[in-house]
C-alpha positions as CSV (number, residue, x, y, z in Angstrom):
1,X,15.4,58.4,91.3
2,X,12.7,59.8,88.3
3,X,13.1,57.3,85.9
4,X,15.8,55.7,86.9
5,X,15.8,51.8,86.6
6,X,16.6,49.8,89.8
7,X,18.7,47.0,88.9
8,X,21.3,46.6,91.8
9,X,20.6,48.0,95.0
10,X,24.1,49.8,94.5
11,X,22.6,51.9,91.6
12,X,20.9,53.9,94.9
13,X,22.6,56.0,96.9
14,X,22.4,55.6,100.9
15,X,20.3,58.6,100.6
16,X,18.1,57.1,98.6
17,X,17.5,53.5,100.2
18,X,16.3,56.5,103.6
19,X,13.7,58.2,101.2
20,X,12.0,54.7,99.8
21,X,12.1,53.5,103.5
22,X,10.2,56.6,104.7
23,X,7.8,56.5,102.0
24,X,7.1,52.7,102.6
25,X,6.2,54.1,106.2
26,X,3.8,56.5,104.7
27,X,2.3,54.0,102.1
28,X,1.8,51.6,104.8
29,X,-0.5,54.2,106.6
30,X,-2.2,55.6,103.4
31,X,-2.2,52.3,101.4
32,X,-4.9,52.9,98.9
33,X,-4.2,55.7,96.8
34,X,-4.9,56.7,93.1
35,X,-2.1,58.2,92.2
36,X,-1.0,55.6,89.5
37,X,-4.3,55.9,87.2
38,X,-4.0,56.0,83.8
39,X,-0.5,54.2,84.2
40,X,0.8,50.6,83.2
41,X,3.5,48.1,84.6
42,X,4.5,45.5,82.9
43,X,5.4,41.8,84.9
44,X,7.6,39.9,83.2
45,X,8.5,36.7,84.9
46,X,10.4,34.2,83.6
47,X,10.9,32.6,86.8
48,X,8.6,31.1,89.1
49,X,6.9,33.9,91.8
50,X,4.9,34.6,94.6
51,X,5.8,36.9,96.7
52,X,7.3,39.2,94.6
53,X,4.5,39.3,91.9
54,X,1.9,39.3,94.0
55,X,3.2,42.4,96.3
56,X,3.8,44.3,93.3
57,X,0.7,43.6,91.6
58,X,-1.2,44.6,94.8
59,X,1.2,47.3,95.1
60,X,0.1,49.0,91.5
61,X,-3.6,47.8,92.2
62,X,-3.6,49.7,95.5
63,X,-2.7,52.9,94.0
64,X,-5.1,52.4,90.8
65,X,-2.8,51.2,88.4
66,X,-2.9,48.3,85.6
67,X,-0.9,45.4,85.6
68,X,0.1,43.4,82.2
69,X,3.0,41.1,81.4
70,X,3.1,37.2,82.2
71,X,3.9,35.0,85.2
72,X,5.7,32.0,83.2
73,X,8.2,32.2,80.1
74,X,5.8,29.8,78.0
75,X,3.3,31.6,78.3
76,X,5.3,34.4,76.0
77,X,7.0,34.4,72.6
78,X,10.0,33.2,74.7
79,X,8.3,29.8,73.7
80,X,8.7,31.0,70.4
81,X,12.7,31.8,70.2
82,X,11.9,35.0,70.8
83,X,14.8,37.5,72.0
84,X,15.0,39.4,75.2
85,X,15.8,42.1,73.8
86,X,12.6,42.3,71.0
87,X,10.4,41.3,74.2
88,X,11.4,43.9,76.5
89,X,11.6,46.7,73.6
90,X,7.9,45.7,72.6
91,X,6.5,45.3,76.2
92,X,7.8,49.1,76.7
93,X,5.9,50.1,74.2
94,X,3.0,48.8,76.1
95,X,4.3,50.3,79.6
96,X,5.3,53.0,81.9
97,X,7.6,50.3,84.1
98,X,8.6,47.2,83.5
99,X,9.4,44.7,86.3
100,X,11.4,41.4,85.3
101,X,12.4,38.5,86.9
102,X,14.8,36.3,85.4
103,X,17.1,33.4,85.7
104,X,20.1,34.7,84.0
105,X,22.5,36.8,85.8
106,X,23.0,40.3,84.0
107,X,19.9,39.6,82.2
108,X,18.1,42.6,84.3
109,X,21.1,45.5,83.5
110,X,20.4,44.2,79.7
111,X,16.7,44.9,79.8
112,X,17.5,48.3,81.1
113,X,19.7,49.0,78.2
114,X,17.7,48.4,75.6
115,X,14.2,49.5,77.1
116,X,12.8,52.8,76.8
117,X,11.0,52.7,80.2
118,X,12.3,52.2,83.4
119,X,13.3,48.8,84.3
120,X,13.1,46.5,88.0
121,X,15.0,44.1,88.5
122,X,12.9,41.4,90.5
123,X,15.7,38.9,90.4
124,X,18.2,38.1,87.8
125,X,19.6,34.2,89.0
126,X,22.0,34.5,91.7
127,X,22.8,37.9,91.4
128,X,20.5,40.5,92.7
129,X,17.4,41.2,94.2
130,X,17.5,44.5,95.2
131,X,13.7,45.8,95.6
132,X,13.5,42.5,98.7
133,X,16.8,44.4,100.3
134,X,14.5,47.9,100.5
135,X,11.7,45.5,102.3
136,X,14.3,43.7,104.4
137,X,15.7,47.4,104.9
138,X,11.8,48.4,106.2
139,X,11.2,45.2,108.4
140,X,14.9,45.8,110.2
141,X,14.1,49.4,110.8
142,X,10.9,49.2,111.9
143,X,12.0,46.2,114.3
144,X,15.0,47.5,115.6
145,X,14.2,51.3,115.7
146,X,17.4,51.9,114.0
147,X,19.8,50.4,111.1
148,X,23.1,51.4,112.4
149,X,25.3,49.0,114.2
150,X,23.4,45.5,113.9
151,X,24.7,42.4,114.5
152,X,23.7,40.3,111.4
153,X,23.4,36.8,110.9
154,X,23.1,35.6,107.8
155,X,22.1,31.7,107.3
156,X,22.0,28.8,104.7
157,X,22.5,29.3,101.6
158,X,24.7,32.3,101.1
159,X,26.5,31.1,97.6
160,X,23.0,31.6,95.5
161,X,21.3,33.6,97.7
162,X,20.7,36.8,95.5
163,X,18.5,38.3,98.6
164,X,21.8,38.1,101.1
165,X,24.3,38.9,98.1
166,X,21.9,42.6,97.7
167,X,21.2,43.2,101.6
168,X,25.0,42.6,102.9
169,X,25.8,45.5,100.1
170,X,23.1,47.8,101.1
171,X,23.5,47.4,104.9
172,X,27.3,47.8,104.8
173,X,26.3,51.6,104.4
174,X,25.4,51.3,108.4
175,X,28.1,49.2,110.4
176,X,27.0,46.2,110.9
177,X,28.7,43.1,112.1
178,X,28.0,40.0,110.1
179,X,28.1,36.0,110.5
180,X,28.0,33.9,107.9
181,X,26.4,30.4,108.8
182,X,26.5,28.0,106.0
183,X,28.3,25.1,105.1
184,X,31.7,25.1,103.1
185,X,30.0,24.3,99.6
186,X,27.5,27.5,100.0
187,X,30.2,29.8,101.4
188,X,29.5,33.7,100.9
189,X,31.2,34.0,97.7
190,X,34.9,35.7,97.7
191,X,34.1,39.1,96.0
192,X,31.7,39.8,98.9
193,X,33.5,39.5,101.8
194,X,36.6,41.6,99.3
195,X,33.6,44.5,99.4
196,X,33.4,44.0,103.4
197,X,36.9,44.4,103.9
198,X,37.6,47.2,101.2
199,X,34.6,48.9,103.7
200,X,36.1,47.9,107.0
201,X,32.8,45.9,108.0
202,X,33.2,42.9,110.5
203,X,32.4,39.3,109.3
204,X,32.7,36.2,110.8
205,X,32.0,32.4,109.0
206,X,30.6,29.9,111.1
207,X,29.3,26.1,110.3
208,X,27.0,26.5,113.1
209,X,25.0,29.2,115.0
210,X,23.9,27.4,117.6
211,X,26.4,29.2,119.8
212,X,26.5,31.9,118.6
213,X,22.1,33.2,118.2
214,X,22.6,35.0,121.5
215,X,24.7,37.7,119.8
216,X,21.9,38.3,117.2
217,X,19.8,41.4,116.5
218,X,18.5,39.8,113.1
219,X,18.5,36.2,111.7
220,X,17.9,36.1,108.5
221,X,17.3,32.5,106.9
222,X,17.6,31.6,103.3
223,X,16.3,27.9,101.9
224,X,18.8,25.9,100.8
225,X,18.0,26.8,96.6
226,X,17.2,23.4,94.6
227,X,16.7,25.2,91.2
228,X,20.3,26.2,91.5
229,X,21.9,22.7,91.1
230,X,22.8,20.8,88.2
231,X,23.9,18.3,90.2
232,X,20.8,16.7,92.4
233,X,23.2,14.9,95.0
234,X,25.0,17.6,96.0
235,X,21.6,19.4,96.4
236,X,20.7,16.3,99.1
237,X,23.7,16.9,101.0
238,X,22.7,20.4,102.2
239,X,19.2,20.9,101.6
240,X,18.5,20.0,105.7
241,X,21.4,21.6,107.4
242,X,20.3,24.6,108.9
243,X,16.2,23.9,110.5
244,X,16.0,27.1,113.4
245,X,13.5,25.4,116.0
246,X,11.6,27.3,118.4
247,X,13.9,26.2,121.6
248,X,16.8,28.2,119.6
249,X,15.1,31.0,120.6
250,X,15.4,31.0,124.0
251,X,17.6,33.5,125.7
252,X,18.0,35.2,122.9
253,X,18.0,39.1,122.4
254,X,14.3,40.5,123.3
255,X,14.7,42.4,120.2
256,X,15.7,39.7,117.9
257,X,14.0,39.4,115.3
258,X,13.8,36.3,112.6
259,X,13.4,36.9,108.6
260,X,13.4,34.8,105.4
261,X,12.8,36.1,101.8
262,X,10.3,33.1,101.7
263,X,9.2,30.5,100.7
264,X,10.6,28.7,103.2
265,X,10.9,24.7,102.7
266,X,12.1,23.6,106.2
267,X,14.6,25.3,107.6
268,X,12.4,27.4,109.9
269,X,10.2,24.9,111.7
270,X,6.6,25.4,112.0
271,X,7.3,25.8,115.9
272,X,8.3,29.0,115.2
273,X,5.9,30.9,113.2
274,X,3.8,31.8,117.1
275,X,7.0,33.2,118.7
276,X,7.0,36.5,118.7
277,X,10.7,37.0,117.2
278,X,9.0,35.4,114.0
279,X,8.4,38.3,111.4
280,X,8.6,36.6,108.3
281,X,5.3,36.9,107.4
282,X,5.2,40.6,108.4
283,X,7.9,40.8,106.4
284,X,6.3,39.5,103.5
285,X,3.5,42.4,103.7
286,X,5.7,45.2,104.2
287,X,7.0,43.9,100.6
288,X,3.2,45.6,99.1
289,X,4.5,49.3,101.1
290,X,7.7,49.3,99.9
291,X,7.2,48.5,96.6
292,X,5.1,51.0,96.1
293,X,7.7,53.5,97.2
294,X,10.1,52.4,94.8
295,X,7.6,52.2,91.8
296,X,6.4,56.3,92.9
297,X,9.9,57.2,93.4
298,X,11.0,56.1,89.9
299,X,7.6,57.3,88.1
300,X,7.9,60.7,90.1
301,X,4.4,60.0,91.8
């Protein structure tokens, strides 16, 4: 993985999804390290972020590195008609790492091409979004105690939803069994369910999951995304029509455990967040410990 840029969670071998998840579990008991001084990642986010920038940020902080780059595309010579590729070759100049986010599909695998430095793909549109698979990866493991042979569900918006497009690909490396729980017009798109069956790997499609939440080791919810619409009706139609409410829950698995990439809007109601199959929020930290895996693991720290 030494400088290797991680731009789809297939450029990573199952091999190598194992070692970043057992070196999240050892940054998460020695969080605060040096091991990055004297090193500089670059954000570049041309997107909107929270989650994502934050945990890195406090990733590279925690192990005593420096953080430049930009949290919105006018606040760059974007504003200016500058290229992507002039910014990203300039901002390697500048870096040992770069991590992007950006709303163009491809437009991460293009940054890698024509930087210098290693490049991390923090989300490119509806494509990928491979370093929230390796947490997703962590928080299943360390909830279930294993990764093999899950029963998956998989709900809301599963059309856009770059975090579901990169986790059904990594997980298919462990049996699962998935459901797909959305409605018709934000359907698991066709060439994922041709990788599923090209792999063997059980899916089902469902409308609704009411029925179905007792067969579930992990729920994962997506919001419903509004920046992916041109058209804001269509957006109305489906925004509310998935909310998981705390009564769900009941008599489901012990061991199941609810995720979301986050932010959530309203499909998991507030009712939730005190049950203890809600992990969410844990989720969201393990994001810090596994991000700085993947940033050692590609600088060879």
């Amino acid at each position: 993985m030494k400088n290797k840029s991680l731009v789809s969670i297939d450029d990573y071998t199952k091999e190598d999804y194992l070692r970043i998840l057992d070196k999240a579990a050892y940054f998460e008991a020695n969080p605060v390290q040096n091991i990055l001084t004297g090193k500089v990642v670059a954000t570049l986010f041309f997107e909107p972020s929270t989650r994502t920038r934050l945990s890195f940020e406090s990733a590279v902080n925690k192990l005593g590195g420096k953080i430049i780059g930009f949290t919105d595309a006018s606040s760059s010579s974007v504003q200016k008609g500058e290229s992507l590729k002039d910014t990203i070759k300039t901002v390697a100049n500048y870096s040992d790492l770069i991590v992007m986010r950006h709303p163009i599909e491809g437009s991460a695998r293009y940054a890698s091409e024509v930087s210098k430095v290693p490049v991390v793909n923090a989300g490119d549109g509806a494509n990928q979004h491979p370093t929230q698979t390796l947490l997703d990866m962590y928080s299943i493991r360390k909830t279930q105690g294993k990764l093999e042979d899950l029963n998956i569900f998989l709900v809301g918006d599963l059309k856009y939803g770059r975090t579901v497009h990169s986790l059904l690909m990594a997980m298919s490396h462990f049996n699962p069994t998935f459901n797909f729980i959305s409605p018709e017009s934000l359907k698991m798109p066709k060439e994922y369910k041709l990788f599923l069956e090209k792999k063997g790997i059980k899916y089902y499609e469902h409308e609704d999951f009411t029925e179905y939440i007792k067969e579930a080791d992990i729920v994962y919810m997506t919001r419903v995304q509004k920046e992916r619409f041109s058209d804001p009706i269509e957006y109305e139609k489906v925004k509310d029509v998935y909310i998981l409410r705390n009564e769900m829950l009941e008599g489901t698995k012990d061991n199941l455990r609810v995720l979301h990439p986050l932010p959530r809007v309203n499909e998991i109601n507030v009712d939730v967040d005190n049950n203890p199959k809600a992990y969410y929020f844990d989720q969201a930290l393990n994001g810090v410990y596994t991000r700085q895996a993947i940033i050692s693991s590609i600088l060879d720290l």
